[in-house]
Residue, then its C-alpha position, 0 to 999 in steps of 0.5 A: x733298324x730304321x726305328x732305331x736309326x730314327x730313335x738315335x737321331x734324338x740324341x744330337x737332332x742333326x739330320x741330313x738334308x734328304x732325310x725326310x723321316x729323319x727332318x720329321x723325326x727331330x722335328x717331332x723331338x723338338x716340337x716342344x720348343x715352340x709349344x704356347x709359353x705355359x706348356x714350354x714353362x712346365x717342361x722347362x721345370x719338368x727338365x729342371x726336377x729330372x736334374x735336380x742332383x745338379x747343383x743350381x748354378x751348374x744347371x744354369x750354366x748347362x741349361x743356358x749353354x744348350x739352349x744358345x746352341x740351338x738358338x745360333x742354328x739356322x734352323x731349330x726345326x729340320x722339317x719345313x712344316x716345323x719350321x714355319x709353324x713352331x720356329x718363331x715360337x721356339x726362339x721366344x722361350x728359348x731367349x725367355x728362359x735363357x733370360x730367366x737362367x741367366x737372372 
């Protein structure tokens, strides 16, 4: 029950404020936000080729609109350890790839 609680808490990455293993959970989900540039890029492509039956310009408009939901939270990671290692990172590739959607 408790992995499937964990598992399912990928799917909006919102945990409450006392769940460890949740703040970890989520963390480890989104730990690829704040990977160096060239890896965030190949996952950015990969997430580009696994919706490749959406139309370019709706792609855009959906990816960009993801990506600037989790720029205006106060916090991309909900572990503090995430948080100080990988948030300032994260928030670069997101606006990189927000610029590079939008242009």
């Amino acid at each position: 029950r408790e992995a499937a609680r964990l598992i399912l808490l990928t799917k909006g990455h919102a945990v409450q404020t006392a769940d460890r293993l949740g703040a970890l959970m989520v963390s480890i989900d989104l730990s690829i936000l704040g990977a160096d540039p060239a890896a965030y890029d190949a996952y950015a492509e990969a997430v580009r080729q696994e919706y490749a039956h959406v139309p370019t310009e709706a792609f855009r408009a959906g990816r960009a609109r993801v990506l600037r939901a989790f720029l205006a939270a106060p916090a991309i990671y909900a572990d503090p350890s995430f948080r100080e290692r990988l948030e300032d990172r994260a928030r670069a590739n997101l606006a990189r790839e927000i610029a590079a959607l939008e242009a």
